[in-house]
C-alpha positions in Angstrom: -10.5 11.8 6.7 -13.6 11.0 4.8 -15.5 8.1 5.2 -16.6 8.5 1.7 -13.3 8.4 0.3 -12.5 5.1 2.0 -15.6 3.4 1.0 -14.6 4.2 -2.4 -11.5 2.9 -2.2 -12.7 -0.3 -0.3 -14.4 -1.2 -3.6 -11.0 -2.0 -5.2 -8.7 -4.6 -5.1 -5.7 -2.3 -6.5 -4.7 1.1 -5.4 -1.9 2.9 -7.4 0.8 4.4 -5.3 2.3 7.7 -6.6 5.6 7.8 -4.3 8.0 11.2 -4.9 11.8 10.8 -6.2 14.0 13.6 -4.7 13.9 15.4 -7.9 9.7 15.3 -7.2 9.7 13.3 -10.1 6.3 10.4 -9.4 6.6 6.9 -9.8 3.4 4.8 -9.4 3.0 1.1 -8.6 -0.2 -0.9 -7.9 -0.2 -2.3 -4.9 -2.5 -4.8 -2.3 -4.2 -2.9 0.6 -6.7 -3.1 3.4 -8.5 -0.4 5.0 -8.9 -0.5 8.9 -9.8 1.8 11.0 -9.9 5.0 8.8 -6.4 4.1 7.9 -5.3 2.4 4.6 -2.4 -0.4 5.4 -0.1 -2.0 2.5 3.0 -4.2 2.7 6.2 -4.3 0.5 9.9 -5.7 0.7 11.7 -3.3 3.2 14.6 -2.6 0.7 11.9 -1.3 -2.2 11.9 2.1 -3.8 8.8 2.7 -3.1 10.3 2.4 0.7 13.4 4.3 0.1 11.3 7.1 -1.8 8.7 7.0 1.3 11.3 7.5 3.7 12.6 10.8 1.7 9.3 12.0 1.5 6.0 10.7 3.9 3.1 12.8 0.9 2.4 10.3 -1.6 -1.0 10.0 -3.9 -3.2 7.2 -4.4 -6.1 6.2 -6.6 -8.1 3.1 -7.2 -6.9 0.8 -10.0 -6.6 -2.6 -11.8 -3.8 -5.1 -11.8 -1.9 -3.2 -14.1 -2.4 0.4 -12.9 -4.6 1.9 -14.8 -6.4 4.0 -12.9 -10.4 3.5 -12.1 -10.7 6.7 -10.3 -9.8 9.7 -8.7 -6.3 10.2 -7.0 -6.3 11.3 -3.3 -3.3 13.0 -1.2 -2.2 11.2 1.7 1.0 11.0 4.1 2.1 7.6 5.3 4.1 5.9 8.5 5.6 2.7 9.3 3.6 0.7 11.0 4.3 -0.6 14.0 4.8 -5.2 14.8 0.9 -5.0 16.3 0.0 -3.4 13.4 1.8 -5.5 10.7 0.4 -9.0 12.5 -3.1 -7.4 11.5 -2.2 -6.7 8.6 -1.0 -9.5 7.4 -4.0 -11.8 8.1 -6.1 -9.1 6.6 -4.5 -8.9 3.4 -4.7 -13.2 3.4 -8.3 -12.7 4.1 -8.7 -10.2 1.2 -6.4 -11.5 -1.3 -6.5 -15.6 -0.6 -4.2 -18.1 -1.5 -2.1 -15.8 -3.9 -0.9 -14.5 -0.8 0.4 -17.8 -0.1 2.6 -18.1 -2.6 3.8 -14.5 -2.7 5.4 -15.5 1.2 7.2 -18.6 -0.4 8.4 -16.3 -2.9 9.7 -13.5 -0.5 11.1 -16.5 1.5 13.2 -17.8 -1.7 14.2 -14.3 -2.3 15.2 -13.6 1.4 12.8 -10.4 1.6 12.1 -8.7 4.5 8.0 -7.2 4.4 7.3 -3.9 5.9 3.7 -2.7 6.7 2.8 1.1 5.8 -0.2 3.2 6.6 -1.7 5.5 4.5 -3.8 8.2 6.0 -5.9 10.4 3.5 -6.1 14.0 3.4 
C-alpha cells in the first residue's frame, strides 16, 4: 500500500465509506478514522449495515470527505477485517486523541442506546 495514499488521507478528518449491498448496489457513509501502521482503523455499532454489508462483502471504496460526505478527493479500493480486542483498545484512544471530546459524548450516547462498537481495518489496494 502506498504511503502516499495514506498521507493523503491522514489530511482528513472524514473518509466516505462505499460498502456493497448484495445486489452490488453502493452505499456511502462518512465515517471517523485513524491511520496506524499502513492500516486505516474505524469503529461503528456492531449491528450497522455498513457491518452487515462488510461481512457479505470485505472490497469496499473510500475517499476523503467532509462531515457530510461530500467528497474532497479521490476514492481508493480497499478490503477490510475485524479487528482484533488489542487492536480496538488502540483504537479507541486514537480516535479520542483525534477527535476530542465529541468522542465523549458519542460513548454516552452508545451507552443510552445499548450499542455494542466494533473496530474495522481498512487496508488499501
Amino acid at each position: 500500500m502506498s504511503e502516499d495514499k495514506l498521507s493523503q488521507l491522514s489530511k482528513f478528518k472524514y473518509i466516505n465509506i462505499e460498502t456493497f449491498r448484495k445486489n452490488g448496489t453502493g452505499v456511502k457513509t462518512p465515517i471517523w478514522f485513524i491511520v496506524y501502521q499502513g492500516l486505516i482503523f474505524f469503529r461503528t455499532d456492531a449491528k450497522s449495515g455498513k457491518v452487515k454489508r462488510i461481512r457479505n462483502n470485505p472490497h469496499v471504496r473510500i475517499a476523503p470527505c467532509d462531515i457530510r460526505g461530500n467528497l474532497k478527493g479521490s476514492w481508493f479500493d480497499g478490503k477490510v477485517n475485524f479487528a482484533d480486542s488489542a487492536e480496538s483498545s488502540m483504537v479507541y484512544s486514537m480516535i479520542d486523541k483525534k477527535y476530542g471530546f465529541v468522542t465523549t459524548l458519542i460513548r454516552i450516547f452508545n451507552k443510552i442506546r445499548h450499542t455494542k462498537p466494533v473496530v474495522i481495518a481498512l487496508l488499501l489496494d
